[in-house]
N, C-alpha and C positions, 0 to 999 in steps of 0.2 A: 574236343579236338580229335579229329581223324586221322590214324595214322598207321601207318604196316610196317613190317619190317623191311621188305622191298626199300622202300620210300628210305628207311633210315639205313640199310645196307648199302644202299646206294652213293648216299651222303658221304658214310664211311671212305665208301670206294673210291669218289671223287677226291679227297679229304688224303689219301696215300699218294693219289696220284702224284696230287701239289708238291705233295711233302718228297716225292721222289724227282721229280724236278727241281727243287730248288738248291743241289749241289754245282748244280751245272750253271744256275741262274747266279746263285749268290756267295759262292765262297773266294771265286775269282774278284770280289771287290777289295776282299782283304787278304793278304798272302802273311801277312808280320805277326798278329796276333793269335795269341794261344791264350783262353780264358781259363784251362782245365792247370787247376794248381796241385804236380804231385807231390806225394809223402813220399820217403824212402825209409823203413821200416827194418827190422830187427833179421821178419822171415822173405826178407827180398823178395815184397809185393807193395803196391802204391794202390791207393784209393784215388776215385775218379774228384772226390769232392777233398774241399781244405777242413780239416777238422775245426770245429767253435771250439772258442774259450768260453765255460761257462760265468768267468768273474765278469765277462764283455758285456753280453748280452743282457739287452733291455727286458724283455722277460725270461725265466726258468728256464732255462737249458742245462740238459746233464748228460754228456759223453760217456762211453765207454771204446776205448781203439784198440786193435788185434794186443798190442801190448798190454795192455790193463786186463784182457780177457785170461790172458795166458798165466799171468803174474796172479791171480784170481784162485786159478784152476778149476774152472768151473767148464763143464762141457754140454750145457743143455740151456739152448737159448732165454728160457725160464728162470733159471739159476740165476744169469748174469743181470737178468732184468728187476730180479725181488732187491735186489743191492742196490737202487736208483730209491731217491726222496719220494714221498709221494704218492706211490705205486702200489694198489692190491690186486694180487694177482689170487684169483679162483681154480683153486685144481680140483677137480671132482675123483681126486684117489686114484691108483692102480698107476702102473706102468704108462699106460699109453690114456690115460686122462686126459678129457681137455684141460685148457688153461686159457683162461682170458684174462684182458688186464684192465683195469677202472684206474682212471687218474683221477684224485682227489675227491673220491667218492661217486663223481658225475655218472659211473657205471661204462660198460664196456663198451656198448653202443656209441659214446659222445669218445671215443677213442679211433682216431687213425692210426690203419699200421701202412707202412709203403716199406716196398721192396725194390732197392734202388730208385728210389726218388717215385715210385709209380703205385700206385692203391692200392692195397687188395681187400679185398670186401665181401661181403657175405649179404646178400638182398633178401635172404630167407629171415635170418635171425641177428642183423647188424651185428655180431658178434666174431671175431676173429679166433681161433685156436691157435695160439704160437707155438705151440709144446709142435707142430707141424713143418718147423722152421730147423734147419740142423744147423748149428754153429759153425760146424767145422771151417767150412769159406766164407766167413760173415768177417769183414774188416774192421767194421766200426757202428755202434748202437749209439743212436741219438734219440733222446726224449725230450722234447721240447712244451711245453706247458702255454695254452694261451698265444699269445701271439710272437713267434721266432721272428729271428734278425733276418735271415736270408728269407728276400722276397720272387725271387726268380725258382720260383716253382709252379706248379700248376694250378687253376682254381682250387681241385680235392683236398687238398692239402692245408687251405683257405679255412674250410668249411668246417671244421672238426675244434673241439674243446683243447687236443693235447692230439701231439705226434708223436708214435714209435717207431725210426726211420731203420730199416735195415737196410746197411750197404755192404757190398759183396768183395771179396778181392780184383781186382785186375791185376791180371801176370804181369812179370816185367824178368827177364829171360837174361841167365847166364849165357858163355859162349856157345855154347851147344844149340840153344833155340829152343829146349823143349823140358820142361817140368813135370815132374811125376811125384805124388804124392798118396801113401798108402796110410790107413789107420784099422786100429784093430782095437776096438772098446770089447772088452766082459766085464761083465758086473753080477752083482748077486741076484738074486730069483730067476735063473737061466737067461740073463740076458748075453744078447751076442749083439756086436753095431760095426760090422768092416763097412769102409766105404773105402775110394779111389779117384781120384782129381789126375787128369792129362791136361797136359797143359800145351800148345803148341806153335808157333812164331810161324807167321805166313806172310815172308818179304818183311820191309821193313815200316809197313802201317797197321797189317793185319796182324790177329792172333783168333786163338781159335781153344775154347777151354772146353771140356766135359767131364761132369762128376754125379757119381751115383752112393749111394748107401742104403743098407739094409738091417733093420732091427727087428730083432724075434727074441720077445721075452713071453716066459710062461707067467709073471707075474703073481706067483704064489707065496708074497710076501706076509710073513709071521706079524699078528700083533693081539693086546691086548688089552681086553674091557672087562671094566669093574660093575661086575651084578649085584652089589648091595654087599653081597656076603663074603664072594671071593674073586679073585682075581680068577677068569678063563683067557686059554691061550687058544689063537685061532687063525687060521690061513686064510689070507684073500681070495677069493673064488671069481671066476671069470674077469680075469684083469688081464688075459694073456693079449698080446698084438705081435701084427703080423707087417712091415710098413718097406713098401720100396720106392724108393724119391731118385729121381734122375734129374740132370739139368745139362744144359748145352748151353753155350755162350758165346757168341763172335764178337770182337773188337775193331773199332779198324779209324782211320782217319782219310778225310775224306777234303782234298785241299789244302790249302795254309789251317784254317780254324774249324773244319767239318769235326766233328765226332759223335762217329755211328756207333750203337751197339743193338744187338737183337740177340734175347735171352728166351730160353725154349722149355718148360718146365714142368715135368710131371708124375705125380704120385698115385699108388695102390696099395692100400692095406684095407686089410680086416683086424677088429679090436673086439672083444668083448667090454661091456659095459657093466663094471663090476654094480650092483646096489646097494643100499644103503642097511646097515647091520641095527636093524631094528629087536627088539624081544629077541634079541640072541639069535635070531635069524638073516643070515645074509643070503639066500637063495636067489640067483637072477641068472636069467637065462638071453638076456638081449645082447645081441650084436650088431654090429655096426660096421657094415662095406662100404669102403673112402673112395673113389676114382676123381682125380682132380689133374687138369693140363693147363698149361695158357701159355698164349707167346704174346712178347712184348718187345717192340723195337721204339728208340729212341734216335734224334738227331738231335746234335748242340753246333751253332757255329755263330760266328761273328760276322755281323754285316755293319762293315765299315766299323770307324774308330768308334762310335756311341752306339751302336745297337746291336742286341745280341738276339739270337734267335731258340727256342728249344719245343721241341714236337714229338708228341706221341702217339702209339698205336698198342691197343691191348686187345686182347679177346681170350677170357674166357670161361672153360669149361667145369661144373663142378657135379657129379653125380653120386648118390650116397643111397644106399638101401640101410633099413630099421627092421630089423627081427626079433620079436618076443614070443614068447610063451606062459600061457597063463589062464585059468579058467574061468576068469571075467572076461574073455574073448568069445562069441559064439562059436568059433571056428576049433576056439581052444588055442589058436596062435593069430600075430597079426604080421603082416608084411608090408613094409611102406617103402614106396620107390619114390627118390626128390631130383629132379633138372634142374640145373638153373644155369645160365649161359650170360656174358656179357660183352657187348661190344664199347670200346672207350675210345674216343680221342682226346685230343688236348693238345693246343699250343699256347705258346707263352712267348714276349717280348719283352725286352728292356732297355730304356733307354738311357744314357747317362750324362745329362745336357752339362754338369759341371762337377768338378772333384766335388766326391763327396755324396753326389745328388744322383739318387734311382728312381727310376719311373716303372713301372712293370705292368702291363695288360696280359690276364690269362682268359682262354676259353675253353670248358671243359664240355663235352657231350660222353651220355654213356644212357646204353639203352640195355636194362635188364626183364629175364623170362624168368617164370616159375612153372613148373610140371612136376606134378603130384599124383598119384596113386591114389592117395584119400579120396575118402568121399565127399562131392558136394566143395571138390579143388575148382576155381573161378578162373586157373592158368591167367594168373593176374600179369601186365608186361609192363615197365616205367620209362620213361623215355627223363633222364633229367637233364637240367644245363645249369651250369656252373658259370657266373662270369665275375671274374675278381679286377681291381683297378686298385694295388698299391703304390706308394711312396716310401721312400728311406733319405735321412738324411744322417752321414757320420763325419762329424766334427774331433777333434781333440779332445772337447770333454762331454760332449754331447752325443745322445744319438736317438734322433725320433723314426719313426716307424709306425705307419697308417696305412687302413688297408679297409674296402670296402667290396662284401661278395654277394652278389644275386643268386636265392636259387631258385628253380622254378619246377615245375614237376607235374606231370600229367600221367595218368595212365591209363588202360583198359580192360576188361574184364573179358572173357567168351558169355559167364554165368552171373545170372545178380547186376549189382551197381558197381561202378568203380568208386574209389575215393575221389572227391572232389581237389581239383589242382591245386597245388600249394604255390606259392610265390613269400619269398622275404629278404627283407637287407640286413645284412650280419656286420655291424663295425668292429674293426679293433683300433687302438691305441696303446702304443708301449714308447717310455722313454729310460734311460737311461744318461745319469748326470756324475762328472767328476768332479766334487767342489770342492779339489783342494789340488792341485799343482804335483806336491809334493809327496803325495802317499795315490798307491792305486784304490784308496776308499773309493765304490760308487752307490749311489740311490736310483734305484729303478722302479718303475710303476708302470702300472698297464689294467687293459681292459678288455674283453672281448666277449661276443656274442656267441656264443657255441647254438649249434640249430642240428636237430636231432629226427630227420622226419621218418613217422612209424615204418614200421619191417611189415616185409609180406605177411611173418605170422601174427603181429599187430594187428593188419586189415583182414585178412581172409583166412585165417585158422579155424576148420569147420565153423563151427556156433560159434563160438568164444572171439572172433576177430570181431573189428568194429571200423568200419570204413568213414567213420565221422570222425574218428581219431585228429585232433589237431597235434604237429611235431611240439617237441619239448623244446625249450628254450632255457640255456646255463648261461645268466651271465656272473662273467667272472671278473673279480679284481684281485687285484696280486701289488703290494707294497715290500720292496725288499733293497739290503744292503749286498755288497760284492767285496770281498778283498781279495786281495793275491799279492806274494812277494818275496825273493829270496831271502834269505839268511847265512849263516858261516862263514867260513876261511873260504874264500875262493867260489862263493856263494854253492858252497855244496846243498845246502839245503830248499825247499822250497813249499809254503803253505799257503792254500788257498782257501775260503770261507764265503757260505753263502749263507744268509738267513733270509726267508719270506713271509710273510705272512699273508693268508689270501680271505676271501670271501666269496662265497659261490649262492645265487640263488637260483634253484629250478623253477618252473615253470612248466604248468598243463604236463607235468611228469605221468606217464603212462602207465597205470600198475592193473594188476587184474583183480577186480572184486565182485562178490556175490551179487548176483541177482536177484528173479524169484526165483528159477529154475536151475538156472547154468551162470557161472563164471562167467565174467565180459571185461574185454579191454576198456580201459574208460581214460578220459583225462581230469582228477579227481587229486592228484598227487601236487604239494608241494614240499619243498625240500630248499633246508638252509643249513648252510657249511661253513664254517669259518676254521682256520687254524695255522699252524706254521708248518714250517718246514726247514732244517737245519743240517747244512752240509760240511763237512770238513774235510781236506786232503792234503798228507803231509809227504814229502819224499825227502829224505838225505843219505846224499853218499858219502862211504867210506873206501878211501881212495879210489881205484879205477874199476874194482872187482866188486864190492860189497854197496848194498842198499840199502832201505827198508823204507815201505811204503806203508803209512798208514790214513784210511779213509774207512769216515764214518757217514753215518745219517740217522735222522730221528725226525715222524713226524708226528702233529697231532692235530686231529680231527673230531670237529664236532658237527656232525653230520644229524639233524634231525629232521623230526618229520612234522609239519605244519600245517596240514591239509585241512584239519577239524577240529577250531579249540574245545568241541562236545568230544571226540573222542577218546579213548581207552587209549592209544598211542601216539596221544598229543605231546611234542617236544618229547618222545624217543627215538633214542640212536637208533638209524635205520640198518637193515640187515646188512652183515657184512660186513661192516663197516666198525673198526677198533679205532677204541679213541689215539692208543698209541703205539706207533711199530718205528720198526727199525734196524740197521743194521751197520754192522763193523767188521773190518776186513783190516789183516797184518799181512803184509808180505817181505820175504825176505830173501836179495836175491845175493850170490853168491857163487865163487868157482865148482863147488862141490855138489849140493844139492839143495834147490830153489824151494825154499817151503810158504807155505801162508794156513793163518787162519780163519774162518769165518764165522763169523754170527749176526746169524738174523733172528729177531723177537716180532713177535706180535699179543698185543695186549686182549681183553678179554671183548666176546662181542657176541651178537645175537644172532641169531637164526629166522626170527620172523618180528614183526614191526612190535609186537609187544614183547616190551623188555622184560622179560619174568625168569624167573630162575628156570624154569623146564626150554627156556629157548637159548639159554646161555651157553657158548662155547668158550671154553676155558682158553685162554693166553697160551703160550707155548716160546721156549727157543731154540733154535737148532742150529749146531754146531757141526762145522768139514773142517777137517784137516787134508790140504794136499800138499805130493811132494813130488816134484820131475827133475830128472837131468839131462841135459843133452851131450852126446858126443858124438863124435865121427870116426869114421874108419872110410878110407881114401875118398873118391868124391860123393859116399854117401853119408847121408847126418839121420840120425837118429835121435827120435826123444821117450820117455821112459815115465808114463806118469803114472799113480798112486793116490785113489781118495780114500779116505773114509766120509761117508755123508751120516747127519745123524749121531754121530760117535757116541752120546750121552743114552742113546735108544728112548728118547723122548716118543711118547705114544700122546697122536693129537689128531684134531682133525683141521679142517681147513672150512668144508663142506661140513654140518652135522650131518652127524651119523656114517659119513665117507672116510675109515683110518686113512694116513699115510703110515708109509712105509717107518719102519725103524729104521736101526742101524743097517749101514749095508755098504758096500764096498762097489770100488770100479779101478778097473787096471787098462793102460791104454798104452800102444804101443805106436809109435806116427813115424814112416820111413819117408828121406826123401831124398830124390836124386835128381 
């Protein structure tokens, strides 16, 4: 297939045009209708979307809302995320480490994250860093598994094994019009994090938000490995980061049912990449310069009483430089410069021909570049398309849910061959059943196709890529119970319960293995996963002032590797992957001083496919205590919070041979007016 950018810039262009015409065309059909359903919250902000019940929902879904965040006291989108069923998340050490997240072993690739309902994606290395994400304005974290209830989204969103959905605050304004929010994070090994949120009311449709933050830690964090003979103590080296994130954001209504938004977003930092403390030696000299932008503009509105409308616009920018030093370099140092740019659209329809009954048509287009510095870089470009066609049907004790996605994929090379075009159909199936009247007991099951097609460094990674690569294929099944339901005097109390148990098999799974000469991509891999997943969450109050919330989770995962019954890591746990983790959270809120506990565990697990003692990484659990109180002094409020992370000074790793931090502290001060 022949194609330019022109040719698809073009498309784009046309594609805004529609999309900016059609307030004029289409909101005047309906004046009465408001599909956007607000919350009204604690810190007098409302989210654009209705929060799910996870008892509801025909497959796995797990919330977190600014309230649960706060009552947590957890301040780094990571934190709040490792508390979710399910979930490993990979931190490669140091302050400003990445972090990625794998549901249910499928790895981090077959993981969507979206930032307010819209994708963000990494076409170099399908890999997401969330540790990049600042909580601070984030209202509500949804992880959804397999196939979700809400069908009126975009194809991407289709496409993907499990969803991490970050959704943002939207203001909602005292008398005055305008909101101001300051914070002021220190924490141990010189860390500093002030950010600043304005907030601003323009008329009575418009608003207008901007927030920035800055973190500079030296990341010289103390830890300690055992040499056989004694215990050495020793400081992280090169972990320091340098990171500054700004955001813009307009709100506005547009008609009876229009609702516009356009979010403007962008980050700079430099980070050293700490390495891995081998023979007592941690020497590493590489760093790593981030520059990342995008703007994304949204439309939602209703046409007429059964059909809804929703359209998007993304572009963007991600540019990153790679500096080492080291004397297997000719040079004695290397420098790598990486591009990568994307354009996206996507609209979505839905129809609602009777209570109860959803119809939803999405199409997704998005055209991604790569430019590299390396050598023998092929500036490989993708042109793909997304076309999805779900169903929903929600009854009183029923609720089915079907959805079938096309993807198809082309691209081109300057250098070499390209990959030959990919095309597939991705089904899901999820139901949910209440069989009994009288108790909220439910039985849910489901299915879905997760489709996983290789990464630029996959195909075109100097030598090592392999353009014959065929994508991975996860399918999953998920069998699970749901309850939920008050208790007490005046039902102060309230527990909910999920238990699932799933099955996952991979497929043509991508791994790199030896050649004669060099390492090569192959599709050589299979992988089979079965295991459960267990959730509990309990709140009761005592009278009007006093709480306590308690929520747990525990999962277990048998993740092996099937690829070769002749092999040496036949039916072993594949890397990364602990049979069981988990975590539990206390919170207890109060006139005085709001505390909570946490603990997360992780069981023991391996480092490379052969399970043998020299690749085993030890279990670990680590324990926070935080404490905040709010007050005011005239129309300003003030909050005062207090961690300790770590407290036990557990020494572990996550990564082999990557410590984490000890024990260590953060003090946070949040003003607002």
């Amino acid at each position: 297939m022949q194609y330019s950018f022109w040719a698809f810039f073009k498309a784009v262009a046309l594609f805004a045009v529609a999309l900016s015409m059609l307030p004029a065309t289409l909101f005047a059909q309906n004046k009465k209708r408001d599909t956007v359903v607000v919350r009204h919250l604690e810190e007098s902000r409302i989210t654009s979307v209705a929060k799910p019940s996870p008892t509801l929902q025909s497959a796995p879904v797990q919330v977190m809302d600014r309230t649960a965040i706060e009552r947590l006291g957890v301040q780094e989108l990571h934190e709040a995320v490792k508390n979710l069923a399910g979930v490993n998340i990979r931190d490669y050490g140091g302050i400003g480490g990445i972090k990625t997240v794998s549901i249910r072993s499928l790895g981090a690739q077959h993981t969507a994250v979206s930032y307010d309902g819209i994708a963000v994606f990494d076409i170099q290395s399908g890999q997401v860093d969330i540790g990049r994400f600042s909580l601070d304005n984030v209202e509500m974290i949804t992880l959804s598994i397999g196939q979700s209830d809400e069908i009126f989204k975009s194809a991407r969103m289709f496409a993907s094994a499990g969803t991490l959905n970050i959704t943002s605050s939207v203001p909602v304004f005292e008398e005055c019009g305008t909101n101001v929010i300051a914070r002021m994070k220190v924490g141990s090994f010189g860390t500093y994090n002030p950010s600043l949120l304005l907030e601003q009311r323009l008329g009575s449709r418009w608003s207008i938000g901007a927030n920035a933050d800055w973190v500079t830690s030296k990341g010289d964090y103390p830890f300690i490995i055992d040499n056989g003979r004694e215990l050495e103590h020793l400081l992280r080296k090169n972990s320091d980061v340098n990171t500054l994130r700004a955001e813009i954001n307009l709100w506005g209504s547009i008609g009876a049912s229009g609702k516009f938004s356009l979010k403007a977003s962008g980050l700079s930092g430099e980070r050293g990449l700490p390495g891995s403390v081998v023979l007592y030696n941690q020497d590493a000299f590489e760093r790593l310069w981030d520059k990342n932008g995008f703007v994304q503009a949204s439309y939602n509105t209703a046409l007429g009483e059964k059909w809804d409308l929703k359209s998007v616009l993304k572009y963007n920018y991600a540019w990153s430089k790679y500096y080492d030093e080291s004397q297997r370099y000719p040079l004695g140092f290397v420098e790598d410069l990486y591009t990568q740019q994307e354009y996206y659209c996507s609209i979505a329809t839905r129809f609602k021909p009777a209570e109860g009954v959803e119809v939803t048509f999405a199409q997704d287009l998005f055209y991604n570049t790569l430019d590299a510095s390396i050598p023998e870089c092929p500036f490989p470009e993708r042109i793909n398309s997304l076309t999805t066609l779900a169903g929903k049907y929600q009854g009183s004790s029923v609720t089915i849910v079907a959805s079938l996605t096309n993807t198809y994929i082309t691209e081109k090379v300057q250098k070499g061959d390209p990959a030959p075009d990919r095309n597939n159909l991705s089904p899901a199936l999820s139901i949910s059943w209440k069989p009994f009247k009288a108790t909220n007991l439910r039985i849910r099951a489901s299915y879905k196709m997760g489709y996983r097609a290789p990464t630029f460094n996959d195909l075109y990674y100097l030598r090592v890529g392999n353009t014959n690569l065929r994508p991975e294929r996860a399918d999953q099944y998920n069998l699970g119970l749901t309850w939920s339901d008050t208790f007490g005097k005046e039902e102060s109390g309230w527990l909910s319960a999920t238990l699932d148990g799933y099955y996952n098999s991979v497929e043509d799974k991508i791994v790199a293995r030896p050649t004669l000469f060099i390492w090569k991509m192959m599709n050589i891999g299979k992988v089979q996963i079965a295991g459960a997943d267990l959730s509990v969450t309990s709140r009761v109050r005592f009278g009007s002032d006093h709480s306590i919330t308690l929520s747990t989770n525990a999962s277990y995962q048998y993740a092996v590797d099937i690829s070769d019954p002749e092999s040496k890591t036949w039916r072993h746990q594949i890397p990364y992957t602990p049979r069981i983790s988990g975590a539990a959270n206390l919170a207890w809120n109060n006139p005085w001083v709001n505390l909570s506990y946490i603990i997360s565990f992780v069981g023991e697990k391996y480092s490379l496919p052969l399970n043998v003692e020299r690749n085993l990484i030890k279990g670990y659990a680590e324990h926070t205590i935080s404490a905040y109180r709010d007050f005011n002094l005239r129309r300003v409020s003030f909050r005062l919070q207090g961690e300790i992370i770590n407290f036990t000074n557990k020494m572990y790793d996550i990564i082999q041979y990557y410590p984490m931090p000890g024990r260590n502290f953060r003090l946070t001060l949040k003003i607002k007016i």
